[in-house]
N, C-alpha and C positions, 0 to 999 in steps of 0.2 A: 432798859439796861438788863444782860443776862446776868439772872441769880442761879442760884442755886439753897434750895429753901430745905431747912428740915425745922418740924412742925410735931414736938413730942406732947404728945395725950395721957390719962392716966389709965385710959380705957379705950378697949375695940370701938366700943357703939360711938363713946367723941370722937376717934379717929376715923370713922368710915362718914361719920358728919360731915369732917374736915374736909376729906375727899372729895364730895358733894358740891361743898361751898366753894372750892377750889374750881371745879368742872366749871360752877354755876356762875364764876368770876368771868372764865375767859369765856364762855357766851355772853355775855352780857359786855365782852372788850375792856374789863377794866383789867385785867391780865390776859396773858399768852402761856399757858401748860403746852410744853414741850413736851414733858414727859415725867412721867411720875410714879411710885411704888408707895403702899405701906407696908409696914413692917412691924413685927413684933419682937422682943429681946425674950429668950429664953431666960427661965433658973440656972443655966448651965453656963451660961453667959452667949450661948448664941446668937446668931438672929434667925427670923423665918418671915418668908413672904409671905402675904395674905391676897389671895384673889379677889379683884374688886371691879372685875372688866362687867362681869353678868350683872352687879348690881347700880353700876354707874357707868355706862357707855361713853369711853371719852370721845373728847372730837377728833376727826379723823388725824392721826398719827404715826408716822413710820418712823421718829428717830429711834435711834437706838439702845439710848441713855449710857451711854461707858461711862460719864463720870457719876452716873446713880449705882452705877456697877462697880465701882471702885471702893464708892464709898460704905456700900452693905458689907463686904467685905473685911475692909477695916472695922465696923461695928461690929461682927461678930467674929473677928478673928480671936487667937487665943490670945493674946494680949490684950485685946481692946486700945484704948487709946485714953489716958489719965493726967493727969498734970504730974505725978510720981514716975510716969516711964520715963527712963534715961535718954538723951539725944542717942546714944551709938544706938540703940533699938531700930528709932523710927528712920537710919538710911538708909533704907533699901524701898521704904514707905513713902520716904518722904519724895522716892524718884516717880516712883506712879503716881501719887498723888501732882505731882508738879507737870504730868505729862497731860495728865485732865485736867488742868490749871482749879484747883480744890485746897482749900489753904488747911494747915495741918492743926493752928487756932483754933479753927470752927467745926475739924473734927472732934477734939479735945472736949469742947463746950458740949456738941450731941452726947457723945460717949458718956460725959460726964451726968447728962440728963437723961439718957433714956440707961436707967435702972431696969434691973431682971421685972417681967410683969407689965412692962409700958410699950403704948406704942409710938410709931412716929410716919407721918407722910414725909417723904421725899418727894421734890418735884425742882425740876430745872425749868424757872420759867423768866418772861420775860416783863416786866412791870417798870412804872415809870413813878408810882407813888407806892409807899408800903402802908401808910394808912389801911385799902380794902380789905387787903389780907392780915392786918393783924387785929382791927377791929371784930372781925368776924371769929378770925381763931382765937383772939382770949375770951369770948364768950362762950367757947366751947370746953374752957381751958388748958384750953394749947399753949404751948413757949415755942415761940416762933426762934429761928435761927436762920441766918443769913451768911449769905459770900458772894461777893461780886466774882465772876468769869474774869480769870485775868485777861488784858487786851493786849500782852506784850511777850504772851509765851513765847510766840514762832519766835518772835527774835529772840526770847533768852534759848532757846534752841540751837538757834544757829552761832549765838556766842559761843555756847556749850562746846559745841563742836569745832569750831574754830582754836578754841583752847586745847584742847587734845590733839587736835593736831600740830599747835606750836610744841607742845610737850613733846610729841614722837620727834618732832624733828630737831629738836635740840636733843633729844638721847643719841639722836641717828648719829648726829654730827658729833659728840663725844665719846661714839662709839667708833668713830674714824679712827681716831687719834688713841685711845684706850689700850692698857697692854693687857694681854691674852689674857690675866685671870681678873679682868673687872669685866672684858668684851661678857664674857659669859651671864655675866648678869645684868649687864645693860641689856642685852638681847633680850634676856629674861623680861624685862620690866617696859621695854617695845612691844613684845609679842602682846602684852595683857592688855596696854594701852590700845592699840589695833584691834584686839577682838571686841575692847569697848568700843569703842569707837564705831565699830562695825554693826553692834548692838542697837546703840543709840540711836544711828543712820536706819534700821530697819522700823526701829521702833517710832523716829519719826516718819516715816513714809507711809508707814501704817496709819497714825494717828490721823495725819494728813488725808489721807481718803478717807477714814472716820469722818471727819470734820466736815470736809466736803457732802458727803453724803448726808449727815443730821442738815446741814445746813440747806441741802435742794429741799430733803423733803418739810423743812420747817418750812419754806416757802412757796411747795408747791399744797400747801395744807392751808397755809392764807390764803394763797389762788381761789382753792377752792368754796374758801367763806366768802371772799368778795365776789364771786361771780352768783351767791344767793344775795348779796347786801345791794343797798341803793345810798343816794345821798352821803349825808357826815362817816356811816358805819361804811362804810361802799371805800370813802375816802381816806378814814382812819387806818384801816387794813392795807393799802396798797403803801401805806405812809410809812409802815411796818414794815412790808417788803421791802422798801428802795432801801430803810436803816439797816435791814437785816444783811441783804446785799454788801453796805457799805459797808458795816462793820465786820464780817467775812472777811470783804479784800481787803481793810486794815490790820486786822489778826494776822493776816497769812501770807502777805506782800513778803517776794525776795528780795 
């Protein structure tokens, strides 16, 4: 199942641990790391990325991680993300976040734990039990945090946009019939719908090749472990690829 894992420490040396133990999981096949970052929250309330490539070489990896990129983001934007910030705040937030299917909950919960001085692993990965991973990070003392990968974005996508477009066109059509000083503002209120519209549509098509792309190279990255593996591990791998595959074309079926 894809998560999306963040894992806050009260310290660098636990959290570069974490990292470790993480790497050391998906060798050993009891996880799949897609892709992963630590990070540290400033005094200022920022955040800052910490380099972890020279000290722990991951396994070979080309995605890209946008929704690990969304979410540092929000962690150290100038609001952060609280149980105090007002809904009107988080609409503009709540659209990105919904585009990298990332629930705004389990924002909340990180923000709310990774205080100025801590740090936290991210990592988008793939597990089927949470036992491994959290056995090993609360002895590190880590607080693990979790989100499943929504599996029903593309279609709330394409509702989305199906909606906007009944909207323009019920404006259109009581824009027919409308006398001269309402046309002007119905027009008004077409044009804005339209350029949304036209937004959303770019910003899916984008996403959508995202997606595609993380998703070859998550599996041309298993390819390359099962063609070192034999037997059960040999098998368990490619068993990964046919779900990975599957659940792909279920996400993102027209």
């Amino acid at each position: 199942m894809d998560k999306l894992v963040a894992i806050v420490f009260p310290e660098q040396s636990a959290a570069r641990e974490g990292v470790r133990v993480l790497y050391a999981l998906d060798r050993e096949g009891s996880i799949e790391v897609c892709t992963l970052r630590l990070i540290r929250k400033n005094e200022d309330g920022t955040v800052a990325q910490e380099r972890i490539d020279d000290d722990f070489p991951p396994p070979s990896r080309t995605v890209t991680g946008l929704a690990l990129g969304t979410v540092i983001g929000v962690l150290g934007g100038p609001l952060g993300l609280t149980a105090g910030v007002v809904a009107g705040s988080l609409i503009g937030l709540a659209a990105d976040l919904y585009e990298v299917e990332v629930d705004i909950d389990f924002l909340s919960d990180v923000s709310a734990a990774l205080t100025p001085g801590r740090y936290a692993v991210l990592a988008e990965i793939e597990e089927e039990k949470v036992t491994p991973v959290d056995v090993r990070m609360e002895r590190l003392g880590g607080v693990v945090f979790r989100t499943v990968r929504s599996a029903t974005v593309h279609e709330n996508q394409i509702r989305g946009l199906e909606r906007l477009r009944a909207q323009i066109d019920q404006l259109v059509a009581e824009h027919a019939d409308a006398r001269a000083e309402r046309r002007k503002k119905l027009q008004h209120a077409i044009d804005g719908l339209r350029a949304r519209l036209q937004l959303r549509l770019t910003h899916s098509q984008v996403r959508a090749r995202q997606a595609s792309d993380e998703a070859q190279a998550r599996v041309q990255a298993l390819k390359n472990r099962a063609q070192r593996e034999q037997g059960d591990a040999k098998a368990a791998l490619e068993a990964r690829i046919a779900r990975l595959r599957h659940n792909f074309r279920q996400q993102h079926r027209d």
